[in-house]
C-alpha positions in Angstrom: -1.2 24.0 -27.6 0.7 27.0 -29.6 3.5 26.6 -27.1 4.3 22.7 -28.3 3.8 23.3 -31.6 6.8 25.9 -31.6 8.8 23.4 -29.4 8.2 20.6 -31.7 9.4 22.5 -34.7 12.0 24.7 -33.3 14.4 22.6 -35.3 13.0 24.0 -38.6 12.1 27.3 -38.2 13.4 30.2 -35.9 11.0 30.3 -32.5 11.0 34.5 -33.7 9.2 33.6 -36.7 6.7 31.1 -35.1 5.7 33.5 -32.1 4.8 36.3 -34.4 3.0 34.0 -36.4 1.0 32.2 -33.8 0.4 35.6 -31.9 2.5 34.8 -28.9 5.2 36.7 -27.0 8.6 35.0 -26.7 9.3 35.0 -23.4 5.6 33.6 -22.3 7.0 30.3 -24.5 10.4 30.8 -22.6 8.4 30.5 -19.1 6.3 28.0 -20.8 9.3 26.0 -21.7 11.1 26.7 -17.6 8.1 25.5 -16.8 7.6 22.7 -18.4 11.0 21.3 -17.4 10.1 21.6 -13.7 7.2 19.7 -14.0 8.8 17.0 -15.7 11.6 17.4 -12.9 8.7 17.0 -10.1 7.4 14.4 -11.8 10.6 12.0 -11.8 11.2 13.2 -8.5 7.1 11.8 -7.7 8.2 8.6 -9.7 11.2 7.5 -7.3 8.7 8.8 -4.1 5.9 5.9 -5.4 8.9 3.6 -6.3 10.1 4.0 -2.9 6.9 3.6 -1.1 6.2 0.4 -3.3 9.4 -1.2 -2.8 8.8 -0.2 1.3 4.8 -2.1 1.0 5.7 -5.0 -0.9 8.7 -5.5 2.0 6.3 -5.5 4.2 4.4 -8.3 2.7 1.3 -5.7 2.0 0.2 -5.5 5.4 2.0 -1.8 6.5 -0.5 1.0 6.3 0.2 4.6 5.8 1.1 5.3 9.4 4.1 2.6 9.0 4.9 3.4 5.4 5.0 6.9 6.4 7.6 5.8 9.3 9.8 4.0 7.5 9.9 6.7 4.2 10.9 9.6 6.7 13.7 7.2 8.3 15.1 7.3 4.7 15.1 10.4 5.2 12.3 11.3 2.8 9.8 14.1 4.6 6.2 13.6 3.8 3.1 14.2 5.3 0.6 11.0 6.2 -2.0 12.6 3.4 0.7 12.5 0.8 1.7 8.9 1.8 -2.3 8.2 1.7 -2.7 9.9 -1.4 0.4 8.0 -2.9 -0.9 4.9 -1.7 -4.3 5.6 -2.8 -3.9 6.2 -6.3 -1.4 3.3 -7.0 -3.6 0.5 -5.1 -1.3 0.1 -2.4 -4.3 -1.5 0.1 -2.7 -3.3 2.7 -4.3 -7.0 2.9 -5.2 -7.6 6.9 -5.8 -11.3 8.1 -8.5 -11.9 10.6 -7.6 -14.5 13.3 -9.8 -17.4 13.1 -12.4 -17.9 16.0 -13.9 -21.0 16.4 -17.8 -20.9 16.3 -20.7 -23.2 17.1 -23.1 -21.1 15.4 -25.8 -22.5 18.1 -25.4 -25.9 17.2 -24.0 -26.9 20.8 -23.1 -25.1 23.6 -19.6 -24.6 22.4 -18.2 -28.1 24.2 -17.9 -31.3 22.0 -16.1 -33.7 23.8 -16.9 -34.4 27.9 -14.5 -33.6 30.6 -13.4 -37.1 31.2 -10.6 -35.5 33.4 -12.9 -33.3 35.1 -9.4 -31.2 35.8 -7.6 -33.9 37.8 -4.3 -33.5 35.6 -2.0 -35.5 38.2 -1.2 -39.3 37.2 0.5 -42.1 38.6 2.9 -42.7 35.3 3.8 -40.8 32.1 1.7 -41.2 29.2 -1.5 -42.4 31.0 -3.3 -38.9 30.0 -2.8 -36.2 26.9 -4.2 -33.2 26.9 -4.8 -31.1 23.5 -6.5 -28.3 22.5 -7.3 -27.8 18.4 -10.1 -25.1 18.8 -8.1 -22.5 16.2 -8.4 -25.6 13.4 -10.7 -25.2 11.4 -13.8 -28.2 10.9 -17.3 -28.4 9.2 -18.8 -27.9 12.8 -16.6 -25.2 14.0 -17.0 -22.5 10.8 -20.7 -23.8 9.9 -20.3 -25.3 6.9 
């Protein structure tokens, strides 16, 4: 707290003056200040990590996890561990959005077979055209998802 007010008024009075004042030694507010400069460099350098990582998920149409993301960072040549990437990730909401394939169900309804076998699996005709054969079980009905 001493430490910014002397930065923020170094401008008006001498930082001699303000550290006898305030009871502080100079050079602690010199380290202070070294200090506070590498922080703000780790930061920036933490900005353009997230940035990166962002830019690599939303490529990936938010379905890459950390194991991927973590992949494709250190082929950019950017060397991070997978609980940094998770961490990153983490905190900035990155949750990769997973699809489930759609299984047709009967949810007991019928024994899972709603049209006869009327071909009874003689596929062979005498001409084209005389049979088609189809199979739509990954559409989804009323009767297959139980609605």
């Amino acid at each position: 707290m001493k430490y910014e007010a002397i930065s923020r008024l170094t401008k008006k009075f001498s930082v001699v003056k303000m550290c006898e004042i305030l009871g502080v030694k100079r050079q602690n507010y010199y380290r202070w200040i070294r200090q506070e400069r590498k922080n703000k460099e780790k930061h920036i350098k933490e900005l353009s990590i997230i940035n990166k990582i962002e830019e690599i998920f939303n490529d990936s149409d938010k379905t890459n996890g950390y194991r991927a993301i973590k992949k494709e960072v250190e082929e950019k040549g950017i060397s991070l561990s997978e609980y940094k990437v998770r961490k990153i990730m983490r905190e900035n909401g990155f949750y990769p959005e997973t699809t489930t394939k759609y299984k047709p169900s009967h949810n007991g309804k019928t024994d899972g077979k709603y049209y006869s076998n009327r071909l009874k699996q003689k596929f062979k005709t005498n001409k084209p055209n005389q049979v088609w054969v189809g199979d739509i079980t990954y559409i989804k009905t009323s009767i297959g998802c139980g609605v």
